[in-house]
C-alpha beads as a LAMMPS data file, in Angstrom:
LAMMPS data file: protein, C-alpha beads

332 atoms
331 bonds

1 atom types
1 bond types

-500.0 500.0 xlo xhi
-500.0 500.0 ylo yhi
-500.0 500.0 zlo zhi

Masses

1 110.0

Atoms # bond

1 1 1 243.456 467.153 17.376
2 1 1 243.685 465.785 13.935
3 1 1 246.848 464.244 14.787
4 1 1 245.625 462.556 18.140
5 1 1 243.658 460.941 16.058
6 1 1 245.580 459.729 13.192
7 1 1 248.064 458.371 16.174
8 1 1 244.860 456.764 17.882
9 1 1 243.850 455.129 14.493
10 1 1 247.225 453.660 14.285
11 1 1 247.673 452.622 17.573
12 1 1 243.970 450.846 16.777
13 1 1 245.246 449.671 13.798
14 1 1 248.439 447.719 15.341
15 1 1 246.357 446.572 18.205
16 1 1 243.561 445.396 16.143
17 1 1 241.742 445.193 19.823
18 1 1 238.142 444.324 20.235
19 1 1 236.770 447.449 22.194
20 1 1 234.769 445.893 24.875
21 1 1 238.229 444.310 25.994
22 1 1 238.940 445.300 29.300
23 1 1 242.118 447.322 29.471
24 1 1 245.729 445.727 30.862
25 1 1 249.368 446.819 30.915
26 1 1 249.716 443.738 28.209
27 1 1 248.335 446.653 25.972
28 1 1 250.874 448.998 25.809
29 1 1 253.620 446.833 26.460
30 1 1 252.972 444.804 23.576
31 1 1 253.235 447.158 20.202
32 1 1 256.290 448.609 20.930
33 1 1 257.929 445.619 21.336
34 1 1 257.061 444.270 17.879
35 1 1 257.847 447.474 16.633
36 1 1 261.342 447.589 17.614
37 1 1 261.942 443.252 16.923
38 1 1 260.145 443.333 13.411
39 1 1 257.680 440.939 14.721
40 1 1 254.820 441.376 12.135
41 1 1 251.541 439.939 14.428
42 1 1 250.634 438.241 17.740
43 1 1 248.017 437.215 19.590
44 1 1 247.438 437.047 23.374
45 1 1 245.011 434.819 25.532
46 1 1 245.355 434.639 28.860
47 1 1 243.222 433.261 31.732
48 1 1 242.829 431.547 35.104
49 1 1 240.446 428.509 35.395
50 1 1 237.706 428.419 32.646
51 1 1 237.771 431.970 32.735
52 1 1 239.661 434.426 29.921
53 1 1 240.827 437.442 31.771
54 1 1 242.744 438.571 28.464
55 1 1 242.091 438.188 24.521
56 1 1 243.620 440.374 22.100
57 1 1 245.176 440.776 18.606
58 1 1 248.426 442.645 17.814
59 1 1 249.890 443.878 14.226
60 1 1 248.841 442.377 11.484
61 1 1 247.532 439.298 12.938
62 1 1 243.456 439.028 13.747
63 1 1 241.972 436.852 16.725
64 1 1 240.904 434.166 13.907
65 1 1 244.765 433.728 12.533
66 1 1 246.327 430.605 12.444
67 1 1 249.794 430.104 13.266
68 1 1 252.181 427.287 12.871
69 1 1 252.872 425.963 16.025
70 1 1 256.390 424.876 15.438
71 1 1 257.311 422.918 18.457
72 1 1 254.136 423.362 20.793
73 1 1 253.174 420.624 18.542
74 1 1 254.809 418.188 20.882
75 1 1 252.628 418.884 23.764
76 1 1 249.424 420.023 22.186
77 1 1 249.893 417.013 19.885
78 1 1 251.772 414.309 20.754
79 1 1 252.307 414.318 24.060
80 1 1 248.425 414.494 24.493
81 1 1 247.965 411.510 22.145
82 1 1 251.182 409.365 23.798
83 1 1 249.257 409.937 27.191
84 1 1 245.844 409.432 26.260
85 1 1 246.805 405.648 25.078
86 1 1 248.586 405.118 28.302
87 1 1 245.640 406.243 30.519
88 1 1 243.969 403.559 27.954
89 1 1 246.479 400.636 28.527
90 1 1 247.135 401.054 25.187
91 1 1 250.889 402.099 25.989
92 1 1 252.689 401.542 28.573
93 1 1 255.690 404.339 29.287
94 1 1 257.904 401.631 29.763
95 1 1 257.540 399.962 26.458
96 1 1 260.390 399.838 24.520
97 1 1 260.477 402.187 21.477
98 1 1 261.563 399.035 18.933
99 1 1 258.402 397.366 20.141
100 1 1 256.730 399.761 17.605
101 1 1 259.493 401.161 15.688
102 1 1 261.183 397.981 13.677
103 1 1 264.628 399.717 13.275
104 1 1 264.855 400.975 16.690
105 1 1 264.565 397.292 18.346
106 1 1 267.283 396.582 20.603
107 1 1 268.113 399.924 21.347
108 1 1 267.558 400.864 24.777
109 1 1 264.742 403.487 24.594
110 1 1 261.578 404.054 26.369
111 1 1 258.416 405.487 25.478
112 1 1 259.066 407.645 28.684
113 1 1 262.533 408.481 27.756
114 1 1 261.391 409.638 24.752
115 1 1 259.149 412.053 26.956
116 1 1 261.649 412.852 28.872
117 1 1 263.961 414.157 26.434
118 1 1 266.465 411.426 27.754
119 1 1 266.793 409.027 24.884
120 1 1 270.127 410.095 24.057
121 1 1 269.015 410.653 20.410
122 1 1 270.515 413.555 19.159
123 1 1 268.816 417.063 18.902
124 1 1 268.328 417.095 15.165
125 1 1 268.876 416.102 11.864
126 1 1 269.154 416.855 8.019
127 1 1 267.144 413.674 7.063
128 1 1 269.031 412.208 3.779
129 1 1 266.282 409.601 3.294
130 1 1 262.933 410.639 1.282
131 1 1 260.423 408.495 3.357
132 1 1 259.207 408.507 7.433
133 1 1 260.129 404.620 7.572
134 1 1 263.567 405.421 5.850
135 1 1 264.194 408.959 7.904
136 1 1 263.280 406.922 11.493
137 1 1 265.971 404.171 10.489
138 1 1 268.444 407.339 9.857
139 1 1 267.724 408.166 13.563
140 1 1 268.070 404.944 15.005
141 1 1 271.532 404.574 13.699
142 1 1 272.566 407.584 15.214
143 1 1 275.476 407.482 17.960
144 1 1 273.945 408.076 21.388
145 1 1 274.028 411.425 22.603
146 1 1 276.766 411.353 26.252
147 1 1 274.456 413.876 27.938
148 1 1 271.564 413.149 30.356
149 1 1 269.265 415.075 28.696
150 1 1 269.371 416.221 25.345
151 1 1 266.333 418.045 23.773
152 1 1 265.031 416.444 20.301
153 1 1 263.189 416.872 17.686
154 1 1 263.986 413.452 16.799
155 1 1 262.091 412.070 20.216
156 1 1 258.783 413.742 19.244
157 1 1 258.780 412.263 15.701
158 1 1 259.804 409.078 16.829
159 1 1 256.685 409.088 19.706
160 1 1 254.651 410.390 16.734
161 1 1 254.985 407.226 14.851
162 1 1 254.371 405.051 17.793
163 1 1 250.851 406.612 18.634
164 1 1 250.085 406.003 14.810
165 1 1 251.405 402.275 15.213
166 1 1 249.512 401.831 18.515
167 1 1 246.184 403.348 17.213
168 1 1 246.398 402.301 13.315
169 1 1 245.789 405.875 11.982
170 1 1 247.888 409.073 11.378
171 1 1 249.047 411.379 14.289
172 1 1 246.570 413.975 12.901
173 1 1 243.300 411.557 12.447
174 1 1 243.674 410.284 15.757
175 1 1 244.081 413.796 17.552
176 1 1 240.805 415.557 15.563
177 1 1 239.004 412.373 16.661
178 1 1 240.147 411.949 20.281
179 1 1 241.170 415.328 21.591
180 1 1 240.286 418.379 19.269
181 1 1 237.112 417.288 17.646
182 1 1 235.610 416.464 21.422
183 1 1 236.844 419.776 22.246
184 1 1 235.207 421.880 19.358
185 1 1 239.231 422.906 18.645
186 1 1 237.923 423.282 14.468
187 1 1 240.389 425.493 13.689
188 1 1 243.360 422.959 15.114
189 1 1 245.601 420.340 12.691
190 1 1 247.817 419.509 10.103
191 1 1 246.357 421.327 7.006
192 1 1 245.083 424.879 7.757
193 1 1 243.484 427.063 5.217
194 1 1 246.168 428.758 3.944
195 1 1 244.475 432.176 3.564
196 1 1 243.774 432.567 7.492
197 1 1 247.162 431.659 8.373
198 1 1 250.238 434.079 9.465
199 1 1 253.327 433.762 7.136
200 1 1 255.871 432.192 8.724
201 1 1 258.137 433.662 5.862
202 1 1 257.677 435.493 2.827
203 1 1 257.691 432.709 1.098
204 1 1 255.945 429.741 3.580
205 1 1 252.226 430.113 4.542
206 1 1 250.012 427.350 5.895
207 1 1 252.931 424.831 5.192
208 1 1 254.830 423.466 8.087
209 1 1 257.994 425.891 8.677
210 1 1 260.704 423.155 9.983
211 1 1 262.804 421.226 7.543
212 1 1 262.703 418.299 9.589
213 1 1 259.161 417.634 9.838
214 1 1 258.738 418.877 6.789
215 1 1 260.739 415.978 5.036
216 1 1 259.036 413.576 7.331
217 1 1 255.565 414.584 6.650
218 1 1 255.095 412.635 3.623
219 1 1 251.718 410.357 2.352
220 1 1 249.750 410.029 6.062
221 1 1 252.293 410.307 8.102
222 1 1 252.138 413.808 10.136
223 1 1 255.138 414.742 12.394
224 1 1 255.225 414.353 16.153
225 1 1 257.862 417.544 16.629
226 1 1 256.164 420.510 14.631
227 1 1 253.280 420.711 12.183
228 1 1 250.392 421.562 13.771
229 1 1 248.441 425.242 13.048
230 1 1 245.674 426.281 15.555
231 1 1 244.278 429.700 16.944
232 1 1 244.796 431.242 20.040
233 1 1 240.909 430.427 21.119
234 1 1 241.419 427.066 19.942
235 1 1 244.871 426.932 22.319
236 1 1 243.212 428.424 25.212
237 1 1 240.251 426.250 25.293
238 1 1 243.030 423.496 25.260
239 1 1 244.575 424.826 28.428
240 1 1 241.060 425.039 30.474
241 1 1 240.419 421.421 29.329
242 1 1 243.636 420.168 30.523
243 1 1 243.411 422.160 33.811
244 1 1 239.883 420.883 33.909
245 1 1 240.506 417.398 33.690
246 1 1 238.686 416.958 30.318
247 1 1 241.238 416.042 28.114
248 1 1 243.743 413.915 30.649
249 1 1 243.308 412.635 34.153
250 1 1 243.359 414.871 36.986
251 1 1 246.541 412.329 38.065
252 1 1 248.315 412.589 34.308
253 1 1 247.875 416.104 33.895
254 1 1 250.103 415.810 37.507
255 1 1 252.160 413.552 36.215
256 1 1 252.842 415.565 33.232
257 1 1 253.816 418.271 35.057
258 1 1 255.814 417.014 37.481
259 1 1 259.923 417.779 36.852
260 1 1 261.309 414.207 37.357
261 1 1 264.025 413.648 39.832
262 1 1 267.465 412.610 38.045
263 1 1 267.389 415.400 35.556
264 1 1 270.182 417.450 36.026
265 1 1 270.546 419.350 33.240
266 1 1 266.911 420.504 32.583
267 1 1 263.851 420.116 34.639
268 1 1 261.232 418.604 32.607
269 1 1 258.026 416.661 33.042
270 1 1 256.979 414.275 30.296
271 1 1 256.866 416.402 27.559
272 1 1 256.404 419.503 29.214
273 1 1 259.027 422.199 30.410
274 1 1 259.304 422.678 34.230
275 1 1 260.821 426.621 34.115
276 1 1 263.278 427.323 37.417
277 1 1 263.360 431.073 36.844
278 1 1 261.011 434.600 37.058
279 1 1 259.161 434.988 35.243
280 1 1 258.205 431.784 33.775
281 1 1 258.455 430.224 37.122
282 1 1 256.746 428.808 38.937
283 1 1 255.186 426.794 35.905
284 1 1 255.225 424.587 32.783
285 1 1 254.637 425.181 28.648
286 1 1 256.385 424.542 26.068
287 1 1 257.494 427.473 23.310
288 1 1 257.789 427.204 19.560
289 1 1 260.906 428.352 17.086
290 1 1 258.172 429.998 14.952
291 1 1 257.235 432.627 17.980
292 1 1 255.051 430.680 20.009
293 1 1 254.057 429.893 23.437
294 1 1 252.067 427.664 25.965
295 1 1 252.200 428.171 29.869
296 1 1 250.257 426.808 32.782
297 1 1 250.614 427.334 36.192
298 1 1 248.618 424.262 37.611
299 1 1 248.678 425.527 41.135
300 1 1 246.980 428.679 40.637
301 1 1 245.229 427.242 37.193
302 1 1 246.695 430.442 35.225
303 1 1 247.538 429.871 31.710
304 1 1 249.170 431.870 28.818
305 1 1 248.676 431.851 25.066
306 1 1 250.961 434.000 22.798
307 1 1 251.339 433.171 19.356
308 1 1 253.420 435.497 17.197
309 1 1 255.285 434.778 13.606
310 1 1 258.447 436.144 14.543
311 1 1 260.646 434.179 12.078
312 1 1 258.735 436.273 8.910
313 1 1 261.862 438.812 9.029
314 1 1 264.025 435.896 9.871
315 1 1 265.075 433.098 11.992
316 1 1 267.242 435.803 14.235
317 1 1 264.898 437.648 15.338
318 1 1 264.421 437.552 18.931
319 1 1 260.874 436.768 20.646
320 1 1 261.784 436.569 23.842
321 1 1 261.583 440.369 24.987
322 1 1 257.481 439.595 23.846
323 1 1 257.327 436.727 25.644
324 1 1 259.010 437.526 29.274
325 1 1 257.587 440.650 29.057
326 1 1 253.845 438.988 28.823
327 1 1 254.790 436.712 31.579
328 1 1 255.954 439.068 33.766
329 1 1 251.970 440.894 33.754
330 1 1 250.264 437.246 33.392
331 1 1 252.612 435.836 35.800
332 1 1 252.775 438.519 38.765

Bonds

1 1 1 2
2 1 2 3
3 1 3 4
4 1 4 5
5 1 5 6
6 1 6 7
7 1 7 8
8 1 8 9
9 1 9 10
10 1 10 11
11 1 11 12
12 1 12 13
13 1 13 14
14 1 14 15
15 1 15 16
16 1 16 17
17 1 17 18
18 1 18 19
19 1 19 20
20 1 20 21
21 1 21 22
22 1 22 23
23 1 23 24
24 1 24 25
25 1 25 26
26 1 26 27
27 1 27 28
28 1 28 29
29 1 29 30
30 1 30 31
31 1 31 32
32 1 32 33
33 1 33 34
34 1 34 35
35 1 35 36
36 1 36 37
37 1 37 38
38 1 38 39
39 1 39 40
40 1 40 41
41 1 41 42
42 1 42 43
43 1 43 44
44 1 44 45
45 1 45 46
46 1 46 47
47 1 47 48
48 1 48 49
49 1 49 50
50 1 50 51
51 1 51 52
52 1 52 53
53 1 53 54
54 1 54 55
55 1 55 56
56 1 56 57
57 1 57 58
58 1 58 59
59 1 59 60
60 1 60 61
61 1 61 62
62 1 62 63
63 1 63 64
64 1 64 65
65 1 65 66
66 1 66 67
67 1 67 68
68 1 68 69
69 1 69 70
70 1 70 71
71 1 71 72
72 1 72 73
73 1 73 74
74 1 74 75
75 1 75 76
76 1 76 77
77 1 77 78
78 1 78 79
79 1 79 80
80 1 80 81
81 1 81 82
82 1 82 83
83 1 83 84
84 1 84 85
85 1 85 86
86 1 86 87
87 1 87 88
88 1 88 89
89 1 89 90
90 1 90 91
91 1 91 92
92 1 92 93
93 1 93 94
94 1 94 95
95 1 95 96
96 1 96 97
97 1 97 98
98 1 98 99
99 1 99 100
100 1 100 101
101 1 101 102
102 1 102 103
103 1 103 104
104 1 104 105
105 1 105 106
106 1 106 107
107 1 107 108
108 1 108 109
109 1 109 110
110 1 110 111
111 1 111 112
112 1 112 113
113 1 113 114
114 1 114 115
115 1 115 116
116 1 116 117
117 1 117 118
118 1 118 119
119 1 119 120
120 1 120 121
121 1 121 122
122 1 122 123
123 1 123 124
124 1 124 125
125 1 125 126
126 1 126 127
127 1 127 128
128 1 128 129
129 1 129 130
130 1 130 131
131 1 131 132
132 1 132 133
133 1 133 134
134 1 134 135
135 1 135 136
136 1 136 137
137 1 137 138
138 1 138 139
139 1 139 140
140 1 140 141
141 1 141 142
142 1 142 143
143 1 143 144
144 1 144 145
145 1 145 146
146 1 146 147
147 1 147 148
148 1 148 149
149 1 149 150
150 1 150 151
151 1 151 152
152 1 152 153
153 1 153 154
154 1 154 155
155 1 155 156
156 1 156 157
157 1 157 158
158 1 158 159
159 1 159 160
160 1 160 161
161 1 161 162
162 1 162 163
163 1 163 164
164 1 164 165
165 1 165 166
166 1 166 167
167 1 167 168
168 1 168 169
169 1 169 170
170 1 170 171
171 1 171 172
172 1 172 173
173 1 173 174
174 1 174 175
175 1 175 176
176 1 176 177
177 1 177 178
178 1 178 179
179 1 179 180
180 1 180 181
181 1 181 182
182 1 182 183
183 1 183 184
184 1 184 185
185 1 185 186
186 1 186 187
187 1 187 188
188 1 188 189
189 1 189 190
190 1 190 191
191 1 191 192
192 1 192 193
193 1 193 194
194 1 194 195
195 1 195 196
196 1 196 197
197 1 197 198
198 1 198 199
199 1 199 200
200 1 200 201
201 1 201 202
202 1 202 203
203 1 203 204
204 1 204 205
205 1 205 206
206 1 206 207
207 1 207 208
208 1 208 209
209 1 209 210
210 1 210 211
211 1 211 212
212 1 212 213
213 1 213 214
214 1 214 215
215 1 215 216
216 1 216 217
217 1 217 218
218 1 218 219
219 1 219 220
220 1 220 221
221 1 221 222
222 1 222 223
223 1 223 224
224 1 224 225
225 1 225 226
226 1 226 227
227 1 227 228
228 1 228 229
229 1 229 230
230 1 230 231
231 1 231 232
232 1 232 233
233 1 233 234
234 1 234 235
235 1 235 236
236 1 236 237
237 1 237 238
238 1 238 239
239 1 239 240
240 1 240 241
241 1 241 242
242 1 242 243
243 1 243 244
244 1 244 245
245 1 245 246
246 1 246 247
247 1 247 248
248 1 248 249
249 1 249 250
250 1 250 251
251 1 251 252
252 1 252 253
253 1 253 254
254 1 254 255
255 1 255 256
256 1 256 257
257 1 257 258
258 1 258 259
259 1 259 260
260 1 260 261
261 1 261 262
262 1 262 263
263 1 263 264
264 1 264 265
265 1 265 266
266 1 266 267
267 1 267 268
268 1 268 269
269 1 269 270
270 1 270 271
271 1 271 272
272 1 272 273
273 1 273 274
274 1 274 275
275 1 275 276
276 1 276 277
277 1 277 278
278 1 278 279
279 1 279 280
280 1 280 281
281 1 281 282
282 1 282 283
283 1 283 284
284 1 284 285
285 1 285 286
286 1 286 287
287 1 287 288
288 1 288 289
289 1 289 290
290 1 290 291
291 1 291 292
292 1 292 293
293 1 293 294
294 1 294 295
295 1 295 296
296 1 296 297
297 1 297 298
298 1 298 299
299 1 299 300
300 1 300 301
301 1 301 302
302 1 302 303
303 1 303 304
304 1 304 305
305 1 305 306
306 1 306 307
307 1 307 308
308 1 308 309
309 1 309 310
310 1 310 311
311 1 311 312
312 1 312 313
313 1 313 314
314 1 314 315
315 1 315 316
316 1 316 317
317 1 317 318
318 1 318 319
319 1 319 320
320 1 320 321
321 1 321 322
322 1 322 323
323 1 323 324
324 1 324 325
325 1 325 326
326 1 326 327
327 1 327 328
328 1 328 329
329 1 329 330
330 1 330 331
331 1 331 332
């Protein structure tokens, strides 16, 4: 008996569930699965509509830890902000990117390409300059990519800028004004408290975890591909509001979501993933390097959380066994 216990107190202990929680195969699927990939915490939302069918903490994370987003930045963030000032007329998807971007005028690049993932920028970069103005002028000379679609980094930070250009504030002031202050998303932005966030790494807490945006984040200038830390209660209030029309247009949020015809190589929408195949399909998200996910089915108004820092043991270790598995309950 004594050691049923001690195993239930540890089992507790790695769940750290709340016990009115209703119970789900999510539960037991979940620890082992850290276990064996060294991930050291995660947390799980899950819901359909405006209703949370599933909230729980995992390891050593607690349902109040903040996580760096990594690249769910670029549709929590910018994407949200890009398409806010087009419902406004303050953008136009067809504007070229030079019109706000000095060093980018006369190349051929859309705001929507840019969305799209089909700027033919390349997918990255170890910026040599020391300033955002000087590290965007490093991209824009940059040979154009020969494939369709090639997913960047380089797109989001370049959007990024043009949403501070159009708006005459930084990424981060205009989103807590326009989209996570309205939404009562406090514990969403650029500069988290360092002592509720997950470690990314032994060594990098509440600091963004990607060189690139790292090197670009400099003075006010916050980065449009990775950067932002939130909570998964913050993240799923985020998905009801976009489901529920509160944040975008019932016709953008469509639009967002829609794959785009042309795109051979990948199916995306503007901004957002369009998955093909079980058991992300059918819908969209958008994951993140540091162990991260967003997904939405907007048909049957579903949507997944799952934030996990699975790079703390290192950049190999692999976080998709957590996520498919989720998806495969969530998604079913």
């Amino acid at each position: 008996m004594r050691l049923r216990t001690a195993a239930g107190a540890a089992f507790l202990a790695l769940c750290s569930c709340t016990a009115a929680a209703p119970s789900s195969p999510i539960d037991s699927i979940v620890p082992p699965i850290l276990e064996k990939e060294r991930i050291p915490g995660a947390v799980i939302l899950a819901g359909e509509g405006e209703s949370v069918t599933y909230r729980r903490a995992f390891g050593t994370a607690s349902l109040d830890t903040i996580f760096d987003l990594a690249s769910c930045t670029k549709v929590v963030g910018t994407t949200t902000a890009a398409m806010k000032l087009v419902e406004e007329g303050r953008l136009s998807l067809d504007d070229p990117l030079g019109k706000y971007v000095k060093c980018f005028e006369g190349r051929e690049i859309t705001l929507r390409e840019l969305l799209l993932h089909r700027s033919h920028l390349p997918a990255y970069l170890k910026p040599k300059s020391s300033t955002p103005e000087e590290i965007l002028c490093e991209f824009a000379l940059l040979k154009p990519q020969k494939e369709e679609t090639t997913y960047s980094c380089l797109n989001m930070i370049s959007l990024g800028r043009v949403v501070e250009v159009a708006t005459g504030m930084p990424l981060g002031e205009y989103l807590a004004k326009n989209v996570f202050g309205p939404l009562g998303m406090k514990d969403t932005g650029y500069r988290p408290d360092p002592s509720r966030c997950a470690p990314t790494t032994p060594e990098i807490t509440g600091r963004v975890h990607d060189p690139l945006a790292g090197a670009y984040m400099t003075g006010d200038h916050q980065s449009g591909n990775a950067g932002l830390f939130s909570t998964g209660d913050d993240l799923s209030v985020f998905c009801r509001a976009l489901l529920g029309g509160r944040i975008l247009k019932p016709a953008t949020v469509d639009l967002i979501f829609r794959p785009v015809p042309g795109v051979t190589l990948h199916r995306r929408g503007l901004g957002w993933d369009v998955f093909e195949s079980r058991p992300w399909a059918p819908g969209v998200g958008h994951t993140g390097f540091t162990g991260t996910l967003l997904w939405i089915d907007p048909v049957k108004k579903r949507w997944l959380v799952l934030l996990s820092n699975r790079t703390f043991h290192g950049e190999k270790i692999d976080v998709r066994p957590l996520r498919e598995a989720v998806l495969r309950v969530v998604n079913s």
